[in-house]
Structure formats: C-alpha cells, structure tokens
C-alpha positions as CSV (number, residue, x, y, z in Angstrom):
1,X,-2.4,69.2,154.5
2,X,-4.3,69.0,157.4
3,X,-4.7,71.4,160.5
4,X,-2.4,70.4,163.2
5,X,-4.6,72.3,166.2
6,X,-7.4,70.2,164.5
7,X,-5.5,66.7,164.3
8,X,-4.1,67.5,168.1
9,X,-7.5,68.0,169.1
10,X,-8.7,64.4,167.4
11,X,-5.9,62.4,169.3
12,X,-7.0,64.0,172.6
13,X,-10.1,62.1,171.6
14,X,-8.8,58.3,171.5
15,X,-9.8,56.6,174.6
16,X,-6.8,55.8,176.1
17,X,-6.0,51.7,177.3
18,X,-6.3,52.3,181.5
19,X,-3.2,50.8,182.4
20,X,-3.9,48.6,185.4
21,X,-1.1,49.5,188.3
22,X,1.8,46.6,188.6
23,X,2.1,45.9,192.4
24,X,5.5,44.9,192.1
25,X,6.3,48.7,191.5
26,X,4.5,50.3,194.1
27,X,7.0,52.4,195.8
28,X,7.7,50.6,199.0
29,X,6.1,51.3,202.5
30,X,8.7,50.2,204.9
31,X,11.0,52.5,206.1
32,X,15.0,52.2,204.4
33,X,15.9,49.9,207.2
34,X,13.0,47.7,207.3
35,X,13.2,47.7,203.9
36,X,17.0,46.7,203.4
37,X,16.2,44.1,206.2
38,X,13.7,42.1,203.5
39,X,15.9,42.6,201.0
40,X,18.5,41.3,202.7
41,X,16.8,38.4,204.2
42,X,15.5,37.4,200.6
43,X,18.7,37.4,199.5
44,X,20.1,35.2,202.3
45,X,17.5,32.5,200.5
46,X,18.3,33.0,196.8
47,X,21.8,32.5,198.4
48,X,20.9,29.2,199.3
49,X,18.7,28.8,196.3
50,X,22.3,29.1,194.3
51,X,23.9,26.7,196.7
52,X,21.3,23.9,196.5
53,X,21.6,24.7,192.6
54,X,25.3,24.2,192.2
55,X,25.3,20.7,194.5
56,X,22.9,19.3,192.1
57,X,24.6,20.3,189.2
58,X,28.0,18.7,191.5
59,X,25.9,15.4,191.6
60,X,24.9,15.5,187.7
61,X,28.7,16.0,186.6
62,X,32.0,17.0,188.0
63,X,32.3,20.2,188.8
64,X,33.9,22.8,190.9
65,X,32.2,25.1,193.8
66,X,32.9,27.4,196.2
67,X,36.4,28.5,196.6
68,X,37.9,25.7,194.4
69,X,36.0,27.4,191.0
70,X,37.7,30.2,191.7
71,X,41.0,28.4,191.7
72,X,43.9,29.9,189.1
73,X,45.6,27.8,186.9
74,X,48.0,30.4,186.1
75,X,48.5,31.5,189.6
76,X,49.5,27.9,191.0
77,X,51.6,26.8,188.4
78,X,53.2,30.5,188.3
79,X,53.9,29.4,191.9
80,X,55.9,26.3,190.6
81,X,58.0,28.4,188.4
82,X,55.8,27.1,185.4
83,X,53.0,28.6,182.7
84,X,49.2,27.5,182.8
85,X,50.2,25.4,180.1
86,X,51.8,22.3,182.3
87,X,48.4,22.3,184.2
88,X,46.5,22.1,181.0
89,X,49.0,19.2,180.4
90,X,48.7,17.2,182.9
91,X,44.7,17.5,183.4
92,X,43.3,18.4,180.6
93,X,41.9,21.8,181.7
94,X,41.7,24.7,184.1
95,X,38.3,23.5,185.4
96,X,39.5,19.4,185.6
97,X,42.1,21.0,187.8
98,X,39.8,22.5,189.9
99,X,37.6,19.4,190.5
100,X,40.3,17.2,190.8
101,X,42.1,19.5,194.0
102,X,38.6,19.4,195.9
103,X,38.3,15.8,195.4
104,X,41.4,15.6,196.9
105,X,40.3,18.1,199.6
106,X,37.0,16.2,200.7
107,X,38.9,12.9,201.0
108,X,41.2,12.9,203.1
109,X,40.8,9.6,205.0
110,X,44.6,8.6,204.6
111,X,45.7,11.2,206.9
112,X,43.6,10.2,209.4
113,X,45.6,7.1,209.6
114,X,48.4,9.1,209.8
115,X,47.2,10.4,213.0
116,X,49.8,9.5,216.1
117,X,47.6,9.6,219.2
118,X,49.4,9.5,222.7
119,X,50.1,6.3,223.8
120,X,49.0,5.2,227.6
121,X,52.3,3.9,228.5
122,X,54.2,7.0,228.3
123,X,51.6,9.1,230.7
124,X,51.6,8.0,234.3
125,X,47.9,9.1,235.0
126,X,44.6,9.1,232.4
127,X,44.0,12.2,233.2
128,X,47.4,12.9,231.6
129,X,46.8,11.0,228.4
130,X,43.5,12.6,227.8
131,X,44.7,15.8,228.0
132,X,47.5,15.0,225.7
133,X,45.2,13.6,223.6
134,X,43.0,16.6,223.4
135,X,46.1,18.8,223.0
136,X,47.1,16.9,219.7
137,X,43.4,17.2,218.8
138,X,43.7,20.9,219.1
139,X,47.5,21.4,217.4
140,X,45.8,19.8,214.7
141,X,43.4,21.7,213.9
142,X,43.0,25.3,212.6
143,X,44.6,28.3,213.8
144,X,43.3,32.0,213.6
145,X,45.4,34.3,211.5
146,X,48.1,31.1,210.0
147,X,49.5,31.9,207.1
148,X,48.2,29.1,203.8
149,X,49.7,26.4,204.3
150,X,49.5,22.6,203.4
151,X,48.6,19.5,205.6
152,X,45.0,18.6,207.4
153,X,44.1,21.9,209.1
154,X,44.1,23.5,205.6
155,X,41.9,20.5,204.2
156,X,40.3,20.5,206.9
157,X,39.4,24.1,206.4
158,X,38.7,23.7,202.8
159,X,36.7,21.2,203.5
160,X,34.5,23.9,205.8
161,X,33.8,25.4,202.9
162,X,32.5,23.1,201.2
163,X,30.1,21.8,203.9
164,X,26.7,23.8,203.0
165,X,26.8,21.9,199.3
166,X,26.7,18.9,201.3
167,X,22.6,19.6,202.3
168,X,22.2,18.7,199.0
169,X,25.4,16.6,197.3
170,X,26.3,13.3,197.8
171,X,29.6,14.1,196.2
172,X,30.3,16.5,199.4
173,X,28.5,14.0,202.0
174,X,29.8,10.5,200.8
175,X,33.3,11.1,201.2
176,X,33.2,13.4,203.9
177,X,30.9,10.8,206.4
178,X,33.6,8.0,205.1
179,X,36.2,10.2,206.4
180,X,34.2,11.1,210.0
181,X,33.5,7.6,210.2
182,X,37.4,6.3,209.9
183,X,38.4,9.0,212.3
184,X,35.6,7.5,214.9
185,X,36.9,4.7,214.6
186,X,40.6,5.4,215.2
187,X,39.3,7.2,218.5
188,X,37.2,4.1,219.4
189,X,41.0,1.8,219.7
190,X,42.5,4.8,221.5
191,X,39.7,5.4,224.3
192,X,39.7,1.3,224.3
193,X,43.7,1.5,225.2
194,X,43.3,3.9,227.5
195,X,40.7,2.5,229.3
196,X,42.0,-1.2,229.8
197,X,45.8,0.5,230.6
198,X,44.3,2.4,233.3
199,X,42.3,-0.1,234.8
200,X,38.8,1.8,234.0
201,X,35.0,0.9,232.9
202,X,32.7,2.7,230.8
203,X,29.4,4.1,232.8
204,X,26.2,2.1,232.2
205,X,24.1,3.3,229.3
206,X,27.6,4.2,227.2
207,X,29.6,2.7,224.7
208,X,33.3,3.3,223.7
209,X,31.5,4.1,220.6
210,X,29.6,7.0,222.0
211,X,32.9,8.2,223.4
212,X,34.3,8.6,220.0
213,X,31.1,10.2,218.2
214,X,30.3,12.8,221.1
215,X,34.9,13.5,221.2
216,X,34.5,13.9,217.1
217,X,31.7,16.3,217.9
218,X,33.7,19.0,220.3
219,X,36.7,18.6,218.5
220,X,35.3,20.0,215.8
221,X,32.8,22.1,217.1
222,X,35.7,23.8,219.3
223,X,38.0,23.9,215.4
224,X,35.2,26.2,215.0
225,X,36.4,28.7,217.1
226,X,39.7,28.2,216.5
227,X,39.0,29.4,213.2
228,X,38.2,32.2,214.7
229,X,40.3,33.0,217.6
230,X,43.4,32.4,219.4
231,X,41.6,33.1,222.8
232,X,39.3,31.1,224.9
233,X,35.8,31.9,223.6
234,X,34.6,32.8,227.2
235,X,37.6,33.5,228.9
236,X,40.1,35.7,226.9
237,X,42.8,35.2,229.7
238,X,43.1,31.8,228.2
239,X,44.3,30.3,225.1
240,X,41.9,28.7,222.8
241,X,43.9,25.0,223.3
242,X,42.2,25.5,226.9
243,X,38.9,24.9,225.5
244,X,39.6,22.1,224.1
245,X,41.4,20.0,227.4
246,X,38.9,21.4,229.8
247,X,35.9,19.9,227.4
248,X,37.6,17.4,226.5
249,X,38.0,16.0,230.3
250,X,34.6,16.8,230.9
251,X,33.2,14.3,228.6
252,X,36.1,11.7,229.6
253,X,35.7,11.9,233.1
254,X,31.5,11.9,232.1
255,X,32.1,8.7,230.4
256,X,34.7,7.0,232.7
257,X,35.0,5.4,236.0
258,X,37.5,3.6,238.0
259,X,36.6,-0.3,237.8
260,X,35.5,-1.9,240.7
C-alpha cells in the first residue's frame, strides 16, 4: 500500500491547467445603482427582443399575445354560469379562444360606423358643433379608474395593448390602419357638413383630409391621458374632457375660416 504523505506529496507535483479568468465573472465595478441601472436598461431591450419575437411568431400562425394569452377559459365561462368545457365546445380550445377575442378586439371597424357625430343643424354656431363633436370624442373614449366594461373604450383600450406587436406584425397593423383609416374617413363627411352648413372655407395649403388625420391624432393622443387621469394634464382645476374641446378648437379654428 503506498505512503499517503508520499502520494500527497506527488500530486502537489502535477502542473496544474492555468485557468484563464472568464470576464463575464468579474465581480462588477459600478456601484449597486449604476449597476442595477445597466441591468435594468438591458432588460428594457430583451423586453423588446420578446415582443418582436412573439409578433413574428403572430404573423407565422395564430396566436395569442399580451393580455389576451393570459385570458381564462374557465374564468369567463364561470362568468356565464358555465364550465371551461362550452368554450372548448364552441372553439375548439382555450388558446383558439384567445386568438379569436383579440381578433375581434383589433377590428373593430363596425363600430366606427356606429359612431353618431353631432349634426350641424341642431347647433346654432360652429363653434358649438365642434365642441360637441369633441365632447362625444372624449365620452367615447377611456376613463381613469372605470370599472371593465364592454363597448369601444374597452377595445379600444385592448387594442393599446396590443400596439407595440404592431412594430413588427402585420396581423396587429393591417386591421388596426383599416380601422384608423374608416374612422378618417367618417370625420372627413362630418368636417365637410359642418363646413358647407356654416358657410366656411378650408385655409390654403389644407385639406378636409388633413382635418381628419391631424383630429384622429389628438383624439387619441389626449385618450392617452385619459387613461390616466380624470384631471386636465396641466391644469388639475379642470376635467380631462377640457383638454379635449380646447384642442380640439384649436386645430378647428387653425384650419377654418369664414368664406368670403
């Protein structure tokens, strides 16, 4: 049997492999906030890394993102009074089910023709039509702190959350621009309307078209905040509807004139 001091002192004699160092392990020279900062901010892309993953994947099948794949068979038909089973019934699956409510969700160009905008004949002035125009815009719209409910402010916001997959999914962009583009053109015969009804012209340089694109814009932009708040984003004295008349006649009375 050999010596163990002796065999102990004939490992110590093996060269040992030099281990080059891994950079990647390096302990870390930023300071902890500096360091959760990069962390953070290479996170924020991988984020978007997923996103642009799962709207190719959209485009190569149908499939589910965002909120809608996280969508409860058993928890909406429980809500009906029913098992998961009817759902598996009448679409095949959980995950049909899914696809199928947010295709529904990103087209929602018939209720855009549902849309009642004011009529010219019951407002004496245009200033009063506009801003009854902009007030509709507004009550349809989202509301901060509303309880779930159905009808197109909860599309609509469902559709917000959809939006980022659209940098990369023509399933998200298609339907979404058909629906921006029927909307336009529903504004388009309303500011046309208005104008002949109150006797006005367009200002050189713009188009009835332009009207409709640049009111699209706000109103949306301005749903923004009404996601967000109740109160005027720079005035909190004010409700958040007030945001949307005072822009809105802005860019009216920007793009209108009296004809002469």
């Amino acid at each position: 049997m050999p010596d163990p001091e002796a065999l102990e002192d004939a490992v110590a004699t093996i060269p040992q492999p030099r281990l080059r160092p891994n950079p990647h392990s390096r302990r870390s020279t930023l300071p902890r906030h500096a360091a959760r900062l990069r962390y953070v901010e290479i996170g924020e892309v991988v984020a978007l890394e997923q996103i642009k993953t799962d709207s190719e994947a959209l485009d190569a099948g149908t499939v589910a993102i965002g909120p809608f794949a996280r969508l409860d068979a058993n928890a909406v038909a429980a809500r009906d009074g029913k098992t998961r089973g009817v759902i598996t019934n009448l679409f095949g699956s959980q995950a049909a089910f899914q696809a199928e409510t947010m295709a529904l969700a990103l087209s929602a160009t018939d209720l855009i023709e549902q849309i009642a905008f004011p009529r010219p004949a019951d407002h004496a002035t245009a200033d009063e039509w506009v801003d009854a125009l902009f007030a509709g815009e507004a009550a349809r719209g989202p509301i901060h702190g509303a309880d779930p409910a159905g009808g197109y402010a909860a599309l609509w916001t469902l559709w917000l959350s959809a939006v980022p997959y659209g940098l990369w999914s023509e399933t998200i962009a298609v339907p979404s621009v058909d629906e921006n583009r029927a909307w336009m053109a529903r504004l388009e015969a309303a500011f046309q309307d208005a104008i002949d009804h109150y006797g006005l012209s367009l200002r050189a340089g713009t188009t009835v078209a332009d009207l409709a694109v640049a009111t699209a814009g706000l109103v949306e932009g301005l749903w923004l905040n009404q996601c967000l708040t109740t109160r005027h984003p720079t005035d909190p004295s004010e409700p958040i509807e007030t945001a949307m008349l005072r822009s809105g006649r802005l860019l009216w009375n920007g793009a209108t004139l009296l004809r002469t």
